[in-house]
BATIZA-203915 format. One line per field, with one value per residue (C-alpha): residue number from 1; residue in three letters; x, z, y. Coordinates in nm, 2 decimals. Layout:
N
resi: (NUM/...)
resn: (ala/...)
east: (X/...)
up: (Z/...)
north: (Y/...)
end
This chain:
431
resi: (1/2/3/4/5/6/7/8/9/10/11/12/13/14/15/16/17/18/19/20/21/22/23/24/25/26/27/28/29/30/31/32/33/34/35/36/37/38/39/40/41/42/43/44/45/46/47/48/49/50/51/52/53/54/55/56/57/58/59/60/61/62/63/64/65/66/67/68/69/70/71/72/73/74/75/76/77/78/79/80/81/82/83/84/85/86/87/88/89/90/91/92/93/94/95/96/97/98/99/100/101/102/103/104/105/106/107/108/109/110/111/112/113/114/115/116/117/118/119/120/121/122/123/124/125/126/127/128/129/130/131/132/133/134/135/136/137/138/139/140/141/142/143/144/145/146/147/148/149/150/151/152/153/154/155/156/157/158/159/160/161/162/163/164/165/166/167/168/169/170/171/172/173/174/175/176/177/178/179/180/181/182/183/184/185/186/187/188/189/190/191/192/193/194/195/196/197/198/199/200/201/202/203/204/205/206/207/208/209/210/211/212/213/214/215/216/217/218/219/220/221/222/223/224/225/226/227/228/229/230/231/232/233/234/235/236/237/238/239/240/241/242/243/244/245/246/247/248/249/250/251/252/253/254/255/256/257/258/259/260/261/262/263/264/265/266/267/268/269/270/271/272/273/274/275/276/277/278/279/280/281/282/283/284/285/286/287/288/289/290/291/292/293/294/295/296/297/298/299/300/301/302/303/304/305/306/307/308/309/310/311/312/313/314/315/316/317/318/319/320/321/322/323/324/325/326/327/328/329/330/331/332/333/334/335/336/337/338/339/340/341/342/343/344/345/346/347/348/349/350/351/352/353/354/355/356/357/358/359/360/361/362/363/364/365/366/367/368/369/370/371/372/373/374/375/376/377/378/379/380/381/382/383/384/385/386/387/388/389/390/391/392/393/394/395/396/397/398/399/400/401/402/403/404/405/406/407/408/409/410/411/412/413/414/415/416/417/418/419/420/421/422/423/424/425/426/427/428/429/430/431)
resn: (unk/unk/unk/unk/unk/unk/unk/unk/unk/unk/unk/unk/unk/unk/unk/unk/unk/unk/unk/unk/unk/unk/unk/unk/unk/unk/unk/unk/unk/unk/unk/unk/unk/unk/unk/unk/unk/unk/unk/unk/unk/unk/unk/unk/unk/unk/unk/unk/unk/unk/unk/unk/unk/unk/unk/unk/unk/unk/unk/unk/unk/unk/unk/unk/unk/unk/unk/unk/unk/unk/unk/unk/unk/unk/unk/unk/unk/unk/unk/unk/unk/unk/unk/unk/unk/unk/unk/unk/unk/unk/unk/unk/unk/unk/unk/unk/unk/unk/unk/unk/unk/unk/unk/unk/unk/unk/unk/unk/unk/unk/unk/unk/unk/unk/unk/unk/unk/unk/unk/unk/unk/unk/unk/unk/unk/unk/unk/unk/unk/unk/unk/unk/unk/unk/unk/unk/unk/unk/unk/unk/unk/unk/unk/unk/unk/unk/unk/unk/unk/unk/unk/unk/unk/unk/unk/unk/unk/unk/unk/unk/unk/unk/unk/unk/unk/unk/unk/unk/unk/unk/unk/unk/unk/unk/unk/unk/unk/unk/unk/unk/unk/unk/unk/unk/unk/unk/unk/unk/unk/unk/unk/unk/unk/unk/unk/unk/unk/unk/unk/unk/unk/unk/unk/unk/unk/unk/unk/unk/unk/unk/unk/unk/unk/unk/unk/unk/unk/unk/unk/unk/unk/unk/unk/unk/unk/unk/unk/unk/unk/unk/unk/unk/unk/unk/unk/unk/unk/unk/unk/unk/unk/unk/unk/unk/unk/unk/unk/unk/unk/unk/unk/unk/unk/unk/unk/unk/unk/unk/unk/unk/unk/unk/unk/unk/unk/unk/unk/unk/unk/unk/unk/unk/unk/unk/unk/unk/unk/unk/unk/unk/unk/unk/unk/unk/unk/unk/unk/unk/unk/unk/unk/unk/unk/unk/unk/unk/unk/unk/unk/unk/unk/unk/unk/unk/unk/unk/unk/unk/unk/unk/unk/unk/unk/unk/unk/unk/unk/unk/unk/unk/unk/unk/unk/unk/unk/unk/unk/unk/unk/unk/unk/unk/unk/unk/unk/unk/unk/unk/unk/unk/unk/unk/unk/unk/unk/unk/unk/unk/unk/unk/unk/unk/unk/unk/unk/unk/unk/unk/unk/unk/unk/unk/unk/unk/unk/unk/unk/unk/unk/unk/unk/unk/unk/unk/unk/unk/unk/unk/unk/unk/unk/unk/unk/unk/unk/unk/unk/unk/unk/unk/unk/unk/unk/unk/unk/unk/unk/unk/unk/unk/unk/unk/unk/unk/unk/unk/unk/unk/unk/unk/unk/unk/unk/unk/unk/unk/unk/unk/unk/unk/unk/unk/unk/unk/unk/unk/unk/unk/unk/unk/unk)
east: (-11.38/-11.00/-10.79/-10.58/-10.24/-10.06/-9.73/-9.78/-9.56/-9.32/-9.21/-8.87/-8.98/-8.95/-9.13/-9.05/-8.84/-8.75/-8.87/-8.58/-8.76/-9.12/-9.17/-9.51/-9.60/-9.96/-10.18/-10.04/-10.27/-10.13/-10.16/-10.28/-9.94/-9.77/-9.45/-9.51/-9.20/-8.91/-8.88/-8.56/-8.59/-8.32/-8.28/-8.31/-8.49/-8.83/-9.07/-9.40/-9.69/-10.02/-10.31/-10.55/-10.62/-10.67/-10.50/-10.26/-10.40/-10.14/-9.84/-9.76/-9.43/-9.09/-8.78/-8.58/-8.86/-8.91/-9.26/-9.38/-9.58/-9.95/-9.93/-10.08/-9.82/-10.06/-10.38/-10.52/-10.85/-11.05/-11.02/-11.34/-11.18/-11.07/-10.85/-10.94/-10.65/-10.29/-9.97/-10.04/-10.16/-10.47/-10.64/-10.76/-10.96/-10.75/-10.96/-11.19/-11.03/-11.28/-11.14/-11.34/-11.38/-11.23/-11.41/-11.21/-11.41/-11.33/-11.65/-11.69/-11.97/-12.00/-12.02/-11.71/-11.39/-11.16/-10.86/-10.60/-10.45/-10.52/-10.70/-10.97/-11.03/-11.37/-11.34/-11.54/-11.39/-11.44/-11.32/-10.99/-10.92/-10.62/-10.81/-10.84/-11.15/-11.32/-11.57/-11.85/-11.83/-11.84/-11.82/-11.49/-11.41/-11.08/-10.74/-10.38/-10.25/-10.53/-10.56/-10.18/-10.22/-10.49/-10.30/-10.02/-10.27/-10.42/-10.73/-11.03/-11.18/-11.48/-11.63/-11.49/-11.75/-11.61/-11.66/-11.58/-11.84/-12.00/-11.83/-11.54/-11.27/-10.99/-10.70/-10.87/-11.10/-10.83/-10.72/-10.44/-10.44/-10.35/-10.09/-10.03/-9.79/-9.87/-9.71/-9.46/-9.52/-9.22/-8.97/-8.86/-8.50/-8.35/-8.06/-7.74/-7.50/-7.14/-6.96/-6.64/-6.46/-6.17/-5.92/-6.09/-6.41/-6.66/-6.86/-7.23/-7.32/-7.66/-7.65/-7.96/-8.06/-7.80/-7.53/-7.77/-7.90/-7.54/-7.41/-7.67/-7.65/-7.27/-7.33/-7.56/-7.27/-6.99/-7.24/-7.41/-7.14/-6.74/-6.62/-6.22/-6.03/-5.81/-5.60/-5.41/-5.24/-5.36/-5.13/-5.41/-5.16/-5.32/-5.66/-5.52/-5.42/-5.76/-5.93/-5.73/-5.84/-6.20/-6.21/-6.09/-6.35/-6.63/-6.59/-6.74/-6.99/-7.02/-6.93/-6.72/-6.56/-6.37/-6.22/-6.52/-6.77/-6.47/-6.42/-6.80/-6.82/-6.51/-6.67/-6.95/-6.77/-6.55/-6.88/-7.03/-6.74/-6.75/-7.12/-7.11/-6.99/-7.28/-7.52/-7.66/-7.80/-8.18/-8.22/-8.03/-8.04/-7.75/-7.94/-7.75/-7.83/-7.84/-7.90/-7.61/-7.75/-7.38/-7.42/-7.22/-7.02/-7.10/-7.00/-7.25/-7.22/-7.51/-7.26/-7.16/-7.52/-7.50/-7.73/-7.78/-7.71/-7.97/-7.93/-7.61/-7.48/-7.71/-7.60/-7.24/-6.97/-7.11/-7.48/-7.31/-7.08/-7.41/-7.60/-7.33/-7.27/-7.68/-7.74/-7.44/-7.59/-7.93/-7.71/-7.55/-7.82/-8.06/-8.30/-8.21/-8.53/-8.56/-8.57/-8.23/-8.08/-8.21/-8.17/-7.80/-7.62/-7.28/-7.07/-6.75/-6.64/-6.36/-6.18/-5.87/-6.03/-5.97/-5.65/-5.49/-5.42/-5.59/-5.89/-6.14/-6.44/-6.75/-6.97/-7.33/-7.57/-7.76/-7.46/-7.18/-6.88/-6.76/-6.48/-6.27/-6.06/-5.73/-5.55/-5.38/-4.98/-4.71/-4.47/-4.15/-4.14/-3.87/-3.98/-3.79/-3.50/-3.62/-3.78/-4.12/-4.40/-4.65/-5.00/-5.12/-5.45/-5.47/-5.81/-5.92/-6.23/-6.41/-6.64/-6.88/-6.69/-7.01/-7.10/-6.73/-6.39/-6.05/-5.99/-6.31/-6.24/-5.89/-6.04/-6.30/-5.93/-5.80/-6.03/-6.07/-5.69/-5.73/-5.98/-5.87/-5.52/-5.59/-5.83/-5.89/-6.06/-6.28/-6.39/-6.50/-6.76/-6.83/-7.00)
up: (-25.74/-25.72/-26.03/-26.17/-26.27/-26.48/-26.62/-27.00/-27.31/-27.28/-27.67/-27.79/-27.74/-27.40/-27.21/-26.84/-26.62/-26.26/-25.97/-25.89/-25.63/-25.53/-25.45/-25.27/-24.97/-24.92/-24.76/-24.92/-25.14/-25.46/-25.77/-26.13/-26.33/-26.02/-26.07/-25.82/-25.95/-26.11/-26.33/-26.51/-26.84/-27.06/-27.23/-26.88/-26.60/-26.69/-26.40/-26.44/-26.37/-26.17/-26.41/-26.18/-25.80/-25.55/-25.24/-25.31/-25.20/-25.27/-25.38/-25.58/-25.63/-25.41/-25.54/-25.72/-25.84/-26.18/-26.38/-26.72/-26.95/-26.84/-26.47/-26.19/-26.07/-25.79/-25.73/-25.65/-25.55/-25.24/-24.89/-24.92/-25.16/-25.17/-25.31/-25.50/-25.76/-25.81/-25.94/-26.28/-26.63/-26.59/-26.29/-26.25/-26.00/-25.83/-25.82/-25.50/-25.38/-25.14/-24.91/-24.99/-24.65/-24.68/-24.52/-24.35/-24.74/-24.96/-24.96/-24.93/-25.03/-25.36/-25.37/-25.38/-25.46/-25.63/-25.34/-25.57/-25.30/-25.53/-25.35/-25.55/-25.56/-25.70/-25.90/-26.05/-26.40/-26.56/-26.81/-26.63/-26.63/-26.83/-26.95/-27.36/-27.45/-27.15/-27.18/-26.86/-26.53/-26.48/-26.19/-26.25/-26.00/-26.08/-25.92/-25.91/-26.12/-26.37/-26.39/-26.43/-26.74/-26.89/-26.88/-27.06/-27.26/-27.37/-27.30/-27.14/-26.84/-26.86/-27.17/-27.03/-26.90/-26.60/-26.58/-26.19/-25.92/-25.91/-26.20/-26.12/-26.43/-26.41/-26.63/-26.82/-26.93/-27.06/-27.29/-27.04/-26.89/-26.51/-26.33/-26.02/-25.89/-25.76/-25.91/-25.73/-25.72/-25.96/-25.64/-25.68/-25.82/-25.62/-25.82/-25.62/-25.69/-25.59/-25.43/-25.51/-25.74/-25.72/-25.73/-25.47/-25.38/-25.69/-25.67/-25.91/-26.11/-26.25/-26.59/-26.63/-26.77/-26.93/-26.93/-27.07/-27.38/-27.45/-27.40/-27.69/-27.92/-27.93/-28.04/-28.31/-28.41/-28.40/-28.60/-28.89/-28.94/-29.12/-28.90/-28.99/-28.82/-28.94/-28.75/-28.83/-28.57/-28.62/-28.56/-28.39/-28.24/-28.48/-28.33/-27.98/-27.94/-28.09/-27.81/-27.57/-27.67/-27.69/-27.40/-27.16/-27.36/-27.32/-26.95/-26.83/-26.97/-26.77/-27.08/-27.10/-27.47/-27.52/-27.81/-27.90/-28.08/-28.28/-28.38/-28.49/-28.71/-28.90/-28.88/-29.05/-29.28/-29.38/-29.42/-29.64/-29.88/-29.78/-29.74/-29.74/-29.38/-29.28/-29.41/-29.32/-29.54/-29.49/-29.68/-30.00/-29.99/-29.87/-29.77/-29.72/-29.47/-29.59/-29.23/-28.95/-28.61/-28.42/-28.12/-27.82/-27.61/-27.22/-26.99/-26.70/-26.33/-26.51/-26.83/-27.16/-27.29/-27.63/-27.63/-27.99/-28.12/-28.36/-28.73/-28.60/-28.90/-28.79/-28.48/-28.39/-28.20/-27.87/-27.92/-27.95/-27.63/-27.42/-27.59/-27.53/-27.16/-27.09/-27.28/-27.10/-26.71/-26.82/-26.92/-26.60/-26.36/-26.58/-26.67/-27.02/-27.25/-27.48/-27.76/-27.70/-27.71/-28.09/-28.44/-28.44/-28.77/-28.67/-28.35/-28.13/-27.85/-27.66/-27.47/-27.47/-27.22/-26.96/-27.14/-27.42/-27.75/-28.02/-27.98/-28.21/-28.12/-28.21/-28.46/-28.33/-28.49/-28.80/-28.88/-29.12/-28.89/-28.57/-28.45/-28.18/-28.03/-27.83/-27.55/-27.73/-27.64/-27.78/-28.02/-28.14/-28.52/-28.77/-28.97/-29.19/-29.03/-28.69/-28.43/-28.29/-28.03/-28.21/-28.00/-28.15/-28.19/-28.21/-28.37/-28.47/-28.72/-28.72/-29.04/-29.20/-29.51/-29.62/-29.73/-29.80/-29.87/-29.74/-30.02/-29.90/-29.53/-29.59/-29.78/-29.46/-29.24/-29.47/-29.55/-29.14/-29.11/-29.34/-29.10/-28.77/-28.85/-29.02/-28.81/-29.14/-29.34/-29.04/-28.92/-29.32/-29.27/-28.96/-29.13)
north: (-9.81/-9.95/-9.93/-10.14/-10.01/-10.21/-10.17/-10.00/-10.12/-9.80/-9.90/-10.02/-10.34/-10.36/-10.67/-10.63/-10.39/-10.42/-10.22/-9.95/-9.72/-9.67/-9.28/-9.31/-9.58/-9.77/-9.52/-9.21/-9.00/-8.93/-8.69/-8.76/-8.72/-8.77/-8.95/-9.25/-9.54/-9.57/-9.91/-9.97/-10.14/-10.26/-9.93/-9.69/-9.60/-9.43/-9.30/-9.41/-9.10/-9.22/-9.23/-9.10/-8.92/-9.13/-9.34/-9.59/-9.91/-10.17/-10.22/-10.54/-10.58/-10.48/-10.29/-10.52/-10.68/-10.80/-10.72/-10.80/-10.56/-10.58/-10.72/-10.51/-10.27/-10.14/-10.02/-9.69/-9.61/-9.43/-9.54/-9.73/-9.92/-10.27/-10.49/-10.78/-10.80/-11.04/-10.92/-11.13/-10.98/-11.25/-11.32/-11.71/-11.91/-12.15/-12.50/-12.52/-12.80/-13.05/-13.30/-13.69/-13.86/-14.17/-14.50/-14.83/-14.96/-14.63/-14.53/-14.16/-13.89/-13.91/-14.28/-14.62/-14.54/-14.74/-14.84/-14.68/-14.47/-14.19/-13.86/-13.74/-13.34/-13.21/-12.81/-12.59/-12.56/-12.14/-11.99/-11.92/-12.30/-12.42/-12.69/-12.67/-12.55/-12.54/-12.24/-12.36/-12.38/-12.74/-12.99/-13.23/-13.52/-13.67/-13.73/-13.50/-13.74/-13.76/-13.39/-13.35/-13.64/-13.44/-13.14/-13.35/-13.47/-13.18/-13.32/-13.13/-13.32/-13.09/-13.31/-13.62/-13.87/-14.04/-14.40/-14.45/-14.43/-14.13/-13.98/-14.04/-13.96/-14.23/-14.30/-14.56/-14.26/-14.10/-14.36/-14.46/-14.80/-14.83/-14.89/-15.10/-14.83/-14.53/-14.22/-13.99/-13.63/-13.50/-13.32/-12.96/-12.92/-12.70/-12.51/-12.47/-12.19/-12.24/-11.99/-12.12/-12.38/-12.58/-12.29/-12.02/-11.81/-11.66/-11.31/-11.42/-11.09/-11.08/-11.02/-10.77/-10.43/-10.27/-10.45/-10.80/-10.51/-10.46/-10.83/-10.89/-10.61/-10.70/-11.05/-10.97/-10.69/-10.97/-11.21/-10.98/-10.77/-10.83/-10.55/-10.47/-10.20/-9.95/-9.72/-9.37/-9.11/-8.70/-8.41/-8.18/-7.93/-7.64/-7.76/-7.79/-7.42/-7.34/-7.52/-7.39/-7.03/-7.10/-7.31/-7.02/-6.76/-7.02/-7.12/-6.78/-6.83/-7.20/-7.42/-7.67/-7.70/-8.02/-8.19/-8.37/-8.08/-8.02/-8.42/-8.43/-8.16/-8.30/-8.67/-8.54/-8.31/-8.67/-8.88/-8.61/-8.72/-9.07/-9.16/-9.54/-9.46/-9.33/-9.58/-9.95/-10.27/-10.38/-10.66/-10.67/-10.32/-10.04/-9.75/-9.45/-9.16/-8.81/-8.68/-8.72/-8.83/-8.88/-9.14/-9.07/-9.32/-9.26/-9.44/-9.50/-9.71/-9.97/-9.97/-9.79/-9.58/-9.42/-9.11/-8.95/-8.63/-8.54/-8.36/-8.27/-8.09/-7.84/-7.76/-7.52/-7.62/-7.46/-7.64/-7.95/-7.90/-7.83/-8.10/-8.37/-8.24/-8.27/-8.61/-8.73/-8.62/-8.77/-9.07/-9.11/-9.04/-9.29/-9.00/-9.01/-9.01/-9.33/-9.15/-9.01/-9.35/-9.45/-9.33/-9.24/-9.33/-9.29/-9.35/-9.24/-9.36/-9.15/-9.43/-9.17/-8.97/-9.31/-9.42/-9.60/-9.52/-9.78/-10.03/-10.19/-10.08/-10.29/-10.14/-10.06/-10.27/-10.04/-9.89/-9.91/-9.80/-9.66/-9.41/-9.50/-9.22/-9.26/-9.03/-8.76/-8.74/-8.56/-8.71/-8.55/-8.46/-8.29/-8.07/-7.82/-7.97/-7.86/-8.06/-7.95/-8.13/-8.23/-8.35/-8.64/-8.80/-9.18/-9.28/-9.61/-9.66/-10.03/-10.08/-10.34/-10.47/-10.58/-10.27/-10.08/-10.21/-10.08/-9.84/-9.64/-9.62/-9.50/-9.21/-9.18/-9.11/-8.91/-8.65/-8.66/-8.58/-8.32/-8.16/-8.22/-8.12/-7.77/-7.58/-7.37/-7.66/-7.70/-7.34/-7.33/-7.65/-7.47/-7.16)
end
């Protein structure tokens, strides 16, 4: 027997995806657990394992398609097998539609007709009907626009008596008196996309997926949050040299040790001291988070992705370089797992690694703040009546002033500074 595969609620949330790539055709046999699509959904692109062994039969909607939670994605089945089944979540009987032969005096088969003009259509009313409260299969003889009243109505036609010949529901039936004209069917807007305007040619982006999840996650950012920015420069030459030696011992062994481990574990050690930082409000609550899940700017071809590094205070500088690297490729190549993208309690965002030095980053919504981190450059500085190159480390920090003032977020970049620009204080968190 067929089945019907329909698209499962993959969580999150998530209503409907589109149709990225189909990885079987009609007519090829396929595994059970076999991956057979890939769907993206606002979050990523999940592939979707056949339920069951079989052939697949049909394939109900294209790539680039659109489909809601519950629709029939396909159906799989044996090669005897066939296919009775629609894209949609419910399947309904369309109205069996019979022409009425009309006479030179209106008369027809099921008796004398009114000389409206109207065209009278006779269907079997089931349980699939739209009809309010229609629960048997009933006989109903009544016009487009009679129907399309009742419908407006909310009446059901199916306990409606008609009062015209042979049954015959007409609009005086329905409460409505009638009219000498006859009624128009209501035309099809068509909607009409410029290409241009009054000053050149326009490219029309789609706003979908990714890049519609962010549009709205930074509106209800900009519109439940008082996010304020405050900005300090690091002198991270200590920590620079370090890198530098580690990075040259770690890449035999195929790692790739950048700045970043080294910023998270001094984040964390700064929100330990600072906790409001690493908090959110529910209600008329602030609930503060003794656990450090650090989220992770990436930027992807779809848009920016935030994968999440879990209990991160846990993990060394070298499990955190591999862990960023891999949640980043998953990230990029849309294989990331969705629950990689939620839980994080505290964000950065390395813009510095494309260019410029300050920004005000918008704060991801359940959190109290996010770290913005610039291009580091060098900067001369006296000291000790000598002059030295310093590499400094522009960072920006946006956070909820609903939940902590200035004062606090000052002490947030200080006790960073402190970490970031004496390798000591840090290697001793690091332990």
């Amino acid at each position: 027997m067929a089945y019907e595969f329909k698209f499962p609620d993959v969580g999150e949330g998530i209503t409907e995806g589109e149709i990225v790539k189909w990885l079987v055709k009609e007519g090829e046999d396929v595994k059970e657990d076999q991956n057979i699509v890939q769907v993206e959904t606002d979050k990523a692109v999940v592939e979707l394992p056949s339920p069951k062994k079989g052939k697949m039969l049909k394939i109900n909607f294209k790539e680039g398609e659109n489909i809601k939670v519950g629709e029939v994605l396909c159906v799989i089945g044996g090669a005897g097998d066939k296919v009775v089944v629609s894209k949609k979540k419910e399947i309904k009987k369309e109205p069996i539609k019979k022409s009425i032969e009309k006479k030179k005096d209106s008369f027809g088969v099921v008796g004398e007709l009114e000389a409206s003009g109207e065209d009278y259509e006779t269907s079997e009313m089931g349980q699939s009907e739209t009809m309010i409260g229609s629960s048997q299969t009933k006989k109903i003889l009544a016009s487009p626009i009679v129907r399309k009243l009742a419908r407006e109505m909310k009446i059901d036609l199916s306990k409606i008596k008609g009062s015209g010949n042979g049954g015959i529901i007409l609009k005086s039936d329905l409460g409505v008196k009638r009219m000498k004209t006859i009624e128009k069917p209501a035309q099809q807007k068509i909607l009409v996309k410029k290409k241009y305007d009054e000053y050149g040619y326009l490219e029309r982006i789609p706003l979908k997926g990714i890049r519609k999840t962010i549009a709205k996650n930074m509106v209800i950012s900009h519109t439940e949050t008082a996010p304020v920015t405050a900005m300090e420069d690091i002198d991270v030459s200590k920590l620079w040299n370090l890198r530098s030696k580690e990075k040259k011992i770690l890449e035999k062994k195929g790692i790739d040790l950048t700045f970043l481990p080294f910023i998270i574990k001094a984040a964390i050690a700064a929100l330990k001291e600072n906790p409001l930082l690493n908090s959110s409000i529910e209600e008329d609550e602030i609930v503060i988070k003794k656990y450090f899940n650090i989220g992770v700017a990436v930027e992807t071809e779809v848009g920016l992705m935030v994968p999440v590094v879990k209990i991160a205070e846990d993990k060394t500088i070298i499990q955190l370089a591999k862990e960023i690297k891999e949640l980043a490729e998953k990230s990029r190549s849309r294989k990331i797992d969705l629950m990689d993208l939620k839980g994080s309690t505290f964000t950065i965002t390395n813009y510095g690694s494309i260019g410029g030095n300050y920004g005000t980053p918008i704060i991801n919504p359940g959190e109290a703040a996010i770290l913005g981190l610039g291009r580091i450059f060098d900067r001369a500085i006296l000291e000790k009546k000598k002059m030295r190159n310093a590499k400094i480390l522009p960072i920006s920090l946006t956070f909820d002033h609903r939940i902590l003032d200035g004062a606090q977020a000052a002490r947030f970049l200080e006790s960073l500074k402190l970490f970031l620009e004496d390798p000591a204080n840090l290697l001793m968190k690091l332990k």
